[in-house]
N, C-alpha and C positions, 0 to 999 in steps of 0.2 A: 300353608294349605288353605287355599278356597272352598267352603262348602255355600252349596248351591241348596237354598231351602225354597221349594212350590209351595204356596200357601194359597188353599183353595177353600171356601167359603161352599155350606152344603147348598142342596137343590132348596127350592121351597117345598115346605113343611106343611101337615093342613094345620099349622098353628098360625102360619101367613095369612092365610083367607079362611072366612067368614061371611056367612049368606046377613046377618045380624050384623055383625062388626067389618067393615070393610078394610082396616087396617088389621086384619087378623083377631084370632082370639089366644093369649096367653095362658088361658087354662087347660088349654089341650096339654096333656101328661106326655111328655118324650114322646111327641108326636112323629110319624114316618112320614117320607115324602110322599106327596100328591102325582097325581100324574104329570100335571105341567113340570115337577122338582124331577123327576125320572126323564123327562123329556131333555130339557137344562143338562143331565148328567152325560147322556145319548149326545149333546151338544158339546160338553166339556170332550169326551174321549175324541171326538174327532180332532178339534180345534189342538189337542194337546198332546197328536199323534206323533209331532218331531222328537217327542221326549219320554214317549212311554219306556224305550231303549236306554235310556239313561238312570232312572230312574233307582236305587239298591234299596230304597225301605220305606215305606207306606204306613204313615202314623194316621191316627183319628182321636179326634175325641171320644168320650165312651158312649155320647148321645145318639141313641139308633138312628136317626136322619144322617149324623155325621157318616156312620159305618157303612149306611147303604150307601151314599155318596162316594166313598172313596171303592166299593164294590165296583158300582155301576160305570164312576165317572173315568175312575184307572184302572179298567175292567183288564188291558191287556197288559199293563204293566203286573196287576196281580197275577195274572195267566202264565208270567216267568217265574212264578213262585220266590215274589219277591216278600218279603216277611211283611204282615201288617199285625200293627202293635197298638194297643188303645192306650191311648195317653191321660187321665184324668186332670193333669194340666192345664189342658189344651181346652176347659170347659166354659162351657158360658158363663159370666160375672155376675148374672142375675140371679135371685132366690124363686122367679114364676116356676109354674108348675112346668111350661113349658121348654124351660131352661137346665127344671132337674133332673137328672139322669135315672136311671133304673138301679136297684142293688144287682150286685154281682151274680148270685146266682139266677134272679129274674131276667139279668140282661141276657147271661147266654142262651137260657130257654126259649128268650124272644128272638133273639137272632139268629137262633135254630130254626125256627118255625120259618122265619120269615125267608131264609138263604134254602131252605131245604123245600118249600112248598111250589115259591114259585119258579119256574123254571127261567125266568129272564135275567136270574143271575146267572146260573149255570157255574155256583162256586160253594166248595166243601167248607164250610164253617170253621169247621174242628181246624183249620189253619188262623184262625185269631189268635192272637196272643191277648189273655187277660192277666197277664203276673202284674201289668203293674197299677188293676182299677182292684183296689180295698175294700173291706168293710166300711161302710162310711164316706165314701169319697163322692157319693152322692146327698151327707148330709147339710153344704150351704156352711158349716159350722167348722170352727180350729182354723188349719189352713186350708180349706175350702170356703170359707166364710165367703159371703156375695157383699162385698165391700172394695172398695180402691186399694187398701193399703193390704188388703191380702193376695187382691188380682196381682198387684207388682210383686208381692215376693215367690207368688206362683211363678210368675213370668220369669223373673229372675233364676229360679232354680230350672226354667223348663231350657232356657235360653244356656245356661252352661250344661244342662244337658245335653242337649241337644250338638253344643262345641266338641263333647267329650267325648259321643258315639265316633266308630270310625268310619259310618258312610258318608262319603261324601257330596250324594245328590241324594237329598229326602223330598217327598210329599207330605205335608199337613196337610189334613182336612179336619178344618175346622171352624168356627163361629164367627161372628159380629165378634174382632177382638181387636184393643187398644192398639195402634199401628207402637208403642211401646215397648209391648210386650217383646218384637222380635228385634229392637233393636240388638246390634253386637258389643255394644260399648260394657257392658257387665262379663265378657269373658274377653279372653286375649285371643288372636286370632280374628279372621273375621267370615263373614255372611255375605252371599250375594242373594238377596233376596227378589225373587222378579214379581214386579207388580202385573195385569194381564196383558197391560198396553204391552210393557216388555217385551212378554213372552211371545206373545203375538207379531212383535215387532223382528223378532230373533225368527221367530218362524219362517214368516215373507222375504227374510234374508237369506234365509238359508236355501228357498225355493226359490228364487234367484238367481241362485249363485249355480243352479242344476245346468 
């Protein structure tokens, strides 16, 4: 069996831009997206409409940019009640402020607030799945440590995870992450992983073919 993993990189973040730092500022704490990063998302859902239908499970990192992202950006694949699942995994390699995630019970109160206030999601929160973001999986430290040789045995456990579930079309959304990480040579079986030219390119084929 072939599974199909979407790997989508979040909107920008106001940790991108900076009136002071022009390449962004890194001390913004689990910053949300900007308007231009909601606009990008508004962008992805169109562009990524041959596949909203395919789509059976909707992962993210537990980073609130990631979450709104895969809201906003797979707005109608979530609309099938397709399950989304925060993956701690899935997280940024770096130890910046703007790379650390929120604790568990802070993250859900913030993504309450944020999914329930404004109406341009127009999605019930209380459908996240947080079983698998822990105590601590936002401390940088053990196997979360912000180092090379941790990122790979995260990757490596997310990577046969990922083999093991039984959906066979997933979305990530997720970070800046080592093209590595999603290699398939760490489990049996394999990945077709689409990069966007890909997807894009499968798209314009398929319209095409109408």
């Amino acid at each position: 069996m072939v599974k199909t993993l979407y790997l989508v990189r979040h909107g920008q973040g106001f940790h991108n831009v900076s009136e002071s730092q022009p390449h962004g500022n890194s001390f913004v704490k689990d910053p949300l997206l900007t308007p231009v990063g909601k606009m990008q998302c508004a962008g992805l859902r169109k562009l990524f409409a041959e596949f909203h239908d395919n789509i059976d499970l909707v992962l993210a990192s537990p980073l609130r940019r990631t979450v709104q992202t895969a809201v906003l950006g797979l707005g109608p694949t979530i609309q099938r009640d397709v399950p989304i699942l925060l993956v701690p995994k899935a997280q940024e390699i770096s130890d910046k402020p703007c790379d650390t995630g929120t604790d568990p019970t802070g993250l859900k109160i913030s993504l309450d607030e944020i999914f329930g206030e404004q109406v341009e999601y127009g999605f019930d929160s209380s459908r996240i799945d947080y079983s698998l973001v822990e105590e601590g999986w936002n401390s940088k430290k053990g196997e979360y440590e912000a180092s090379l040789e941790a990122t790979k045995k995260r990757a490596d456990a997310l990577r046969c995870w990922l083999w093991s579930r039984p959906e066979e079309n997933i979305a990530l959304v997720t970070v800046r992450t080592p093209p590595s990480v999603y290699s398939p040579m760490a489990c049996f079986g394999s990945f077709e992983c689409l990069t966007p030219s890909e997807t894009f390119k499968r798209a314009l084929s398929q319209d095409s073919q109408r």
